[in-house]
C-alpha positions in Angstrom: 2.4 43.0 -11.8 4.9 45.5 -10.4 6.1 45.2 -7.0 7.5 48.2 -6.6 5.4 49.9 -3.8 4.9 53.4 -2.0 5.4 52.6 2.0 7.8 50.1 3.9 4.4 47.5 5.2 3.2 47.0 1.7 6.7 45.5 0.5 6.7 43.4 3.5 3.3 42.2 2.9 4.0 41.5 -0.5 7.0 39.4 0.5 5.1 37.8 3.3 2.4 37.2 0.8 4.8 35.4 -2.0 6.5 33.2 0.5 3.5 32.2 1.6 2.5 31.2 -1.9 5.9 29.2 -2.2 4.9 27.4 1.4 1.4 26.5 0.2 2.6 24.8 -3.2 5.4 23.3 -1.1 2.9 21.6 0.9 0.2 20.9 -2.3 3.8 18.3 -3.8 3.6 17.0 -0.2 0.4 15.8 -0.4 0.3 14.6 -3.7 3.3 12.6 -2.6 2.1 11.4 0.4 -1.6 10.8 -1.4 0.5 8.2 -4.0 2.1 6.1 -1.4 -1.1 5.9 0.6 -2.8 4.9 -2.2 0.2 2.5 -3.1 0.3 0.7 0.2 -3.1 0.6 0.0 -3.3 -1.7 -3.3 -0.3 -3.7 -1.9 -2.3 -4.8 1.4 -5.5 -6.0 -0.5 -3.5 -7.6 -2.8 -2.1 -9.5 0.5 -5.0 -9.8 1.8 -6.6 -11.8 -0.7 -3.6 -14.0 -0.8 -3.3 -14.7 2.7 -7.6 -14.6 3.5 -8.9 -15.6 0.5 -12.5 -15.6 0.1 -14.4 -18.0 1.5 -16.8 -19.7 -0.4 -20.4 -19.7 0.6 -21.3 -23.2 2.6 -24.5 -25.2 0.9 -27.0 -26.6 3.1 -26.4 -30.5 3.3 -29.1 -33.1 4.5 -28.4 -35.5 6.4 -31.9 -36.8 6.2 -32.3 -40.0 3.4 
């Protein structure tokens, strides 16, 4: 693709344009960044959470009838 062009705007545009593509994939490594620590944090607070609240088992019915 050349990006040599005829009038002043459509240079600008196309600069505007490929900056804004540079913004965009900034921000797509940002979220993918922040998405693995979410998701990291995540699996560390279940894990504590079944450390420090474990399950509790299911209480049986007991008679206290002979």
């Amino acid at each position: 693709m050349s990006n040599t062009y005829s009038c002043k705007d459509c240079q600008q545009v196309f600069e505007r344009v490929k900056q804004q593509e540079k913004t965009i994939a900034q921000l797509v490594e940002i979220i993918g960044a922040l998405n693995g620590r979410i998701t990291d944090v995540n699996q560390r607070q279940m894990k504590l959470e079944r450390v420090l609240v474990p399950e509790q088992l299911p209480r049986t019915a007991t008679s206290t009838f002979s």
